[in-house]
KELUMZA-814862 format. One record per atom (N, C-alpha, C): residue in three letters; x, y, z. Coordinates in pm, whole numbers, plus 32768, in hexadecimal, padded with zeros to 4 digits. Last residue first. Example, Ala and Ser with C-alpha at 12.3 -4.5 7.8 and 13.67 -1.06 7.14 Angstrom:
BEGIN
SER85057F1F82C4 SER85577F9682CA SER850A80038313 ALA85277DC7830C ALA84CE7E3E830C ALA85287EB6830C 
END
This chain:
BEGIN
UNKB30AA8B09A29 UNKB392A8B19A63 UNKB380A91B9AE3 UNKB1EBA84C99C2 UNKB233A8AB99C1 UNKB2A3A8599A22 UNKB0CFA7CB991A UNKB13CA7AE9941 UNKB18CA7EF9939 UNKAF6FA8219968 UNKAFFFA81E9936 UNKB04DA7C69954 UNKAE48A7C699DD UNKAE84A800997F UNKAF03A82A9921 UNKAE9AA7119AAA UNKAE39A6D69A5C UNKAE2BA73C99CB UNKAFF5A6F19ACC UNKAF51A7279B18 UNKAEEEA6F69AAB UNKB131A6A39B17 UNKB0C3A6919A88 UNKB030A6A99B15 UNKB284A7479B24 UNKB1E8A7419B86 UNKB19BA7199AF1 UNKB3BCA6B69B37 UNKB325A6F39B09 UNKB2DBA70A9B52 UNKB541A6A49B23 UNKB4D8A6A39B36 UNKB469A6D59B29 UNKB52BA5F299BC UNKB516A5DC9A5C UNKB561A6639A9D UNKB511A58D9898 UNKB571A5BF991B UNKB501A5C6998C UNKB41CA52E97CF UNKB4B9A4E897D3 UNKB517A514985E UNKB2EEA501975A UNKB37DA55B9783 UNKB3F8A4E297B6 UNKB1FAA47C96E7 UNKB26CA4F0969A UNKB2E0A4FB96D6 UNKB168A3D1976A UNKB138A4929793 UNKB1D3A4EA96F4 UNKB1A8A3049754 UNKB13FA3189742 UNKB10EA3CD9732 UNKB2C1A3019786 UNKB29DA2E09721 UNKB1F1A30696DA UNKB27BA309989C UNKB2F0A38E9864 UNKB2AEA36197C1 UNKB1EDA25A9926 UNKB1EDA2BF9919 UNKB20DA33698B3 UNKB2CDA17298C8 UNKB235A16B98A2 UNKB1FDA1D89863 UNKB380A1D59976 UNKB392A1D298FB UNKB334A1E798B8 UNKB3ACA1C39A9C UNKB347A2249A39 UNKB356A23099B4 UNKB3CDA1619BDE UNKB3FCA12A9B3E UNKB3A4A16D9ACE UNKB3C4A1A49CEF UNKB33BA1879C57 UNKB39DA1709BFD UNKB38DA1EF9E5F UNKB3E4A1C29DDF UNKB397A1989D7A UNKB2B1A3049EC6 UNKB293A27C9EA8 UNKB30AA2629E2C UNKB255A3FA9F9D UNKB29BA3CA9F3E UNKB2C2A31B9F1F UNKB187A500A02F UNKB19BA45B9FF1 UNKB1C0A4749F86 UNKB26DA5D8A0D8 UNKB236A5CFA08D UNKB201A52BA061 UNKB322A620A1B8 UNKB29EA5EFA1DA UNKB235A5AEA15A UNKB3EEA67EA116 UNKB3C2A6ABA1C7 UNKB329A698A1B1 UNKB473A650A05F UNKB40AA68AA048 UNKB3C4A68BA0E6 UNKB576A614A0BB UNKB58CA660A068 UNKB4CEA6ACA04D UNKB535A510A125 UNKB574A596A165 UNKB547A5E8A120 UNKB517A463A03D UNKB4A9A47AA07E UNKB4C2A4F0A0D9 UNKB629A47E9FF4 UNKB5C6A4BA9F93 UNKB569A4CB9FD6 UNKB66CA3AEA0E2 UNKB6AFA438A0D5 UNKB66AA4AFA070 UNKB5EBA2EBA0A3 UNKB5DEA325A10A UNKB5F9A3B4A0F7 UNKB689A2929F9E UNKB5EFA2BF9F7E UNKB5C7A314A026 UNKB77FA24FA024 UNKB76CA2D19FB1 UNKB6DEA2B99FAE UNKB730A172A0AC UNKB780A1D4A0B8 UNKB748A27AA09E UNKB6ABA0C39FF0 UNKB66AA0F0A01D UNKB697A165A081 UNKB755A11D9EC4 UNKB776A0F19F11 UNKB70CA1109F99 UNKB774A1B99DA3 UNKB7CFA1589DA4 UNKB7A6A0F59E20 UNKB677A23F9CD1 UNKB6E5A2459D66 UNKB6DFA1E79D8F UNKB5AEA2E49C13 UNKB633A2D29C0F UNKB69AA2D89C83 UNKB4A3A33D9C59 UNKB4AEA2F19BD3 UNKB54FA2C09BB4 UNKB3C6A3639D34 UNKB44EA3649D2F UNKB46DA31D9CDE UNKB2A9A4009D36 UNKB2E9A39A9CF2 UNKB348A3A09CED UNKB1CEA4A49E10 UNKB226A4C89DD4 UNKB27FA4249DA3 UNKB0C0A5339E12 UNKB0EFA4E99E2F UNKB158A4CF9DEB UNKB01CA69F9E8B UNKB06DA6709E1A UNKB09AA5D59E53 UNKAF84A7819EDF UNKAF81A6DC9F3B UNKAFA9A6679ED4 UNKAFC8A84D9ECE UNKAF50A81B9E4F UNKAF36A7879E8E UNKB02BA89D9FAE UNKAFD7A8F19FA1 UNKAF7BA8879F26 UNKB104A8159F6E UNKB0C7A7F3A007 UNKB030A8289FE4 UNKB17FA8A09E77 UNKB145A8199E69 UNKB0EBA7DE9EF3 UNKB188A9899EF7 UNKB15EA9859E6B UNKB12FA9109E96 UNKB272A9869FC5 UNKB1E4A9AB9FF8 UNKB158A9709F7C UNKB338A90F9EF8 UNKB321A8AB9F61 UNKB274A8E59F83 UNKB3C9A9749E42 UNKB339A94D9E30 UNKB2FDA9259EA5 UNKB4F1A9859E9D UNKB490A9F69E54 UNKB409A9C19E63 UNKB506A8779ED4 UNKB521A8E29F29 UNKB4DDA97E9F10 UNKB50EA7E59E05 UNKB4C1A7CF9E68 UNKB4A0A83E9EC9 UNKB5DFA8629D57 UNKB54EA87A9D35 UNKB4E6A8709D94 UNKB6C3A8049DFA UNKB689A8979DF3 UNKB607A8CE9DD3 UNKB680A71B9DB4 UNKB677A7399E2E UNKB65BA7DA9E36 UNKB6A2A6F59CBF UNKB620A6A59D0A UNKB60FA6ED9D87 UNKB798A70C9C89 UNKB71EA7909C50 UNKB6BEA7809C89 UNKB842A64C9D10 UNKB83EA6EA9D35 UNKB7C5A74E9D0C UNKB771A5219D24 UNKB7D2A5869CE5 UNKB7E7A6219D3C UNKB6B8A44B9D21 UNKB725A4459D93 UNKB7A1A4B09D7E UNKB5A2A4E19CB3 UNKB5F7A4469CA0 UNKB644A49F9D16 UNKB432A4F69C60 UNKB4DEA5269C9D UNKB527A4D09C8C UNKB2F1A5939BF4 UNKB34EA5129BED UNKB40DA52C9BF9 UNKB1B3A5999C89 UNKB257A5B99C63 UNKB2B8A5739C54 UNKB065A5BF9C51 UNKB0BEA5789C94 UNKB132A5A69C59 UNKAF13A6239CAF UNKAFA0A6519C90 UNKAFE5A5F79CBD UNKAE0EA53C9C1C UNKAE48A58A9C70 UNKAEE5A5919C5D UNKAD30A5409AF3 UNKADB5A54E9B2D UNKAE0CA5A79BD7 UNKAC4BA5E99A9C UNKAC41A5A59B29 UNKACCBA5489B55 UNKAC95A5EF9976 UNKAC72A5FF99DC UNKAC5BA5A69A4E UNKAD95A65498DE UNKAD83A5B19914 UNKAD24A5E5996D UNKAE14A6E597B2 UNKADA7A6F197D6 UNKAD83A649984B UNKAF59A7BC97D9 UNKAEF3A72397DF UNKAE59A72497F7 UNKB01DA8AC9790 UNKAF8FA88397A2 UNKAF91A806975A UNKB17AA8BC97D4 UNKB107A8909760 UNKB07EA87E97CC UNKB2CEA91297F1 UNKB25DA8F49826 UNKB1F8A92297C2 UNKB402A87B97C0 UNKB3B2A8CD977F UNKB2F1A8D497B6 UNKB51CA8039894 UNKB48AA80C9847 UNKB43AA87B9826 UNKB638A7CA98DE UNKB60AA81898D1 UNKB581A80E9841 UNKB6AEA6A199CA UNKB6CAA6F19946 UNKB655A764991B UNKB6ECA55399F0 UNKB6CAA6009A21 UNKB705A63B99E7 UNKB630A46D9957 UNKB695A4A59967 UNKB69AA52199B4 UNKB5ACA35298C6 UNKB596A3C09926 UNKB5F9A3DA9967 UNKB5A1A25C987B UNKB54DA2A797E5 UNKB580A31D9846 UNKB5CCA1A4994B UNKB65DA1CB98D8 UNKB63FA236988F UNKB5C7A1B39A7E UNKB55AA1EB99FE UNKB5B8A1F9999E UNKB5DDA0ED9B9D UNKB622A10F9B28 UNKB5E1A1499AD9 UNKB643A08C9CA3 UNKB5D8A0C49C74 UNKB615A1129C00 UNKB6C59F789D43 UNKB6FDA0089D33 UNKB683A0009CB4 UNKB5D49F399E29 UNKB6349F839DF3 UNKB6B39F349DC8 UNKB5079E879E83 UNKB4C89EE49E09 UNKB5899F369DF2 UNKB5299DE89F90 UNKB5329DD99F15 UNKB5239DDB9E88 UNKB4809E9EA028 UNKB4E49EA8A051 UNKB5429E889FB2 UNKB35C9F2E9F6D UNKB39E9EB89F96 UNKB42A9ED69FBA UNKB2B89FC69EAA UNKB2E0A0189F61 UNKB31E9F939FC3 UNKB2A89F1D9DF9 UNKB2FF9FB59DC6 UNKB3199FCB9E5C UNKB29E9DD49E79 UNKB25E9E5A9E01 UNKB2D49ECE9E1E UNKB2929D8A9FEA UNKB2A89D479F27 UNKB2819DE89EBA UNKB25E9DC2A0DF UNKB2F59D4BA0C0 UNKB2DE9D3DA017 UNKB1709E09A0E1 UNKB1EE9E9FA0DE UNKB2799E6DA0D8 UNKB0BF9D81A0BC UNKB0EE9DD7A045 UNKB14D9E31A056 UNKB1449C55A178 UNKB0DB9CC0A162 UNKB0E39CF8A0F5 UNKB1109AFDA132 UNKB1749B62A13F UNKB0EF9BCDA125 UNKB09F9A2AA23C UNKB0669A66A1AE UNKB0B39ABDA192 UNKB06F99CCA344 UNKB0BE9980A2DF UNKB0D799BCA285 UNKAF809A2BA3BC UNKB0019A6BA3E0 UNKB0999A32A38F UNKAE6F9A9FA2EC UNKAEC89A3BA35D UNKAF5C9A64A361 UNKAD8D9B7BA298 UNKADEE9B5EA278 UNKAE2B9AFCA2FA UNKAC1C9B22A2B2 UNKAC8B9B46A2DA UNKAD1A9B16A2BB UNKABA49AD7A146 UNKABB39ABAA1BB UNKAC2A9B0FA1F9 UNKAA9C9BA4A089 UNKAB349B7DA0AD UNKAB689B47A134 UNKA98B9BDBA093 UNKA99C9B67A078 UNKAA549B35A074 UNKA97D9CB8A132 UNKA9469C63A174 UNKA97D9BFAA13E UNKA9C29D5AA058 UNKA9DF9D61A0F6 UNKAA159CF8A13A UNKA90D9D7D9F8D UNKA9549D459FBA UNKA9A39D089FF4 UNKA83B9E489FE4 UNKA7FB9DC49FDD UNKA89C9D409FB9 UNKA8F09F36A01F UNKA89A9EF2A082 UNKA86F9E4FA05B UNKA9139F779F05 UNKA9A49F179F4B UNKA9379EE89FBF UNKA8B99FDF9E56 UNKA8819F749E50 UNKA8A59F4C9EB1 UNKA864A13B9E7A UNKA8B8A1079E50 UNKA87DA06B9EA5 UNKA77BA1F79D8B UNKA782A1BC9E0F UNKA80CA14A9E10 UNKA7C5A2F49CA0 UNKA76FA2A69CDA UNKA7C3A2709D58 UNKA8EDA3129BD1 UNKA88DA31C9C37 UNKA845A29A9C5D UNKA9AEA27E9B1D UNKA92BA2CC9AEF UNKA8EBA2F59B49 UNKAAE2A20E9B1E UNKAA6BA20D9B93 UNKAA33A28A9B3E UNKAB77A0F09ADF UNKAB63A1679AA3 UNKAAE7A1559B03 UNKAC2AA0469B6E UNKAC5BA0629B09 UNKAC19A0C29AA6 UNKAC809FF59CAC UNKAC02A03F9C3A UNKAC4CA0509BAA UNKAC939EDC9D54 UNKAD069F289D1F UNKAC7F9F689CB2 UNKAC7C9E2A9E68 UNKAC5B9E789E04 UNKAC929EB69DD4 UNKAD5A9DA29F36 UNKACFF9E049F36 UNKACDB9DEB9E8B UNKAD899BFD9F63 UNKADE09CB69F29 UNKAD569D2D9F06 UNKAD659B179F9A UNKAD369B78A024 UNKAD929C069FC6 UNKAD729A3B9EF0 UNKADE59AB89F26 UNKADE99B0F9F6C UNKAC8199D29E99 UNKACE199739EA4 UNKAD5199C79EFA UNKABC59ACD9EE5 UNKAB9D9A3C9F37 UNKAC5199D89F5A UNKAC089B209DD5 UNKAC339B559E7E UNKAC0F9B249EB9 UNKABD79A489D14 UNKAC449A819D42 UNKAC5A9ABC9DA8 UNKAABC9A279D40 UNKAAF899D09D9F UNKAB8A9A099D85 UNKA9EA9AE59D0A UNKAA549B0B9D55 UNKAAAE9AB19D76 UNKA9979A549C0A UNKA9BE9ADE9BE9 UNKA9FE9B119C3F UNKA91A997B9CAE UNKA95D99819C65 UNKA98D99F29C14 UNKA82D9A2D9D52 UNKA8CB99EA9D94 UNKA92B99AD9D18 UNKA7B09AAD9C81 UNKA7F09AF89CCD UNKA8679AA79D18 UNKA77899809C05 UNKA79D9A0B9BEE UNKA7FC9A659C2E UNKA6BA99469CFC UNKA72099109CE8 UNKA74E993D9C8D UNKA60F9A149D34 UNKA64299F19D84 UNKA6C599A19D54 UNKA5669A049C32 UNKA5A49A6E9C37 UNKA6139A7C9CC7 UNKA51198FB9C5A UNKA56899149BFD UNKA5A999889C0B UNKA44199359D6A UNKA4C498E59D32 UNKA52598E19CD7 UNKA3A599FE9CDE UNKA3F09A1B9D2D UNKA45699A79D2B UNKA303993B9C14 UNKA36999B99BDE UNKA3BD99DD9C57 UNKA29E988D9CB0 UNKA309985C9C5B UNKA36198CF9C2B 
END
């Protein structure tokens, strides 16, 4: 009887990805063993009817024009953060400083395997052209307000590591 219950449970606790075939999403990982194997199994194959994830969200054809109002380019004051296990990410928009900055940092950020947030551009156009600009780098359109609000700052462009936030 206990295995049963704990059976139905578990499918009621997944039937959302049952209902949406959509990955997992962590929202805080402590170690240990990761669960996804025993899930796997219980998502059905996606069908060919189903829009994928690269037709909807931020990396959607219909994600632009990408806007951060709180975020500007402009010149920052760099600070110790304490985030560990933060990986490096950067944040650019569709500007002249973005680019130069890109251009200076570029080995820097390849080297920290930095991901980078395009927080201001008009056009999947212009986000291509930013993606140039970092020759190879991942870059993902974001809307970063959230962000900006959360950390303090206000311009663009950054590097945040798990210890600072510098220019």
């Amino acid at each position: 009887m206990s295995r049963l219950l704990n059976v139905m449970l578990l499918l009621g606790l997944t039937s959302p990805i049952l209902a949406h075939g959509s990955p997992l999403i962590v929202v805080e990982d402590r170690g240990g063993v990761s669960a996804l194997p025993y899930y796997q199994d219980l998502a059905p194959e996606p069908d060919s009817h189903t829009t994928q994830p690269e037709d909807i969200g931020v990396r959607g054809v219909g994600s632009f024009p990408v806007r951060s109002d709180q975020l500007t380019p402009g010149q920052i004051q760099g600070r110790v953060i304490n985030a560990p296990g933060l990986q490096p990410l950067f944040l650019v928009g569709d500007d002249e400083s973005s680019r130069v900055w890109l251009s200076q940092r570029l080995e820097q950020l390849q080297h920290l395997n930095a991901v980078g947030l395009v927080v201001n551009v008009i056009s999947a156009e212009r986000f291509a052209e930013v993606q140039r600009w970092g020759s190879g780098l991942q870059m993902v359109p974001a809307p970063s307000d959230d962000l900006a609000q959360r950390l303090g700052i206000k311009h663009y462009p950054l590097l945040i590591t798990a210890t600072a936030i510098q220019q």
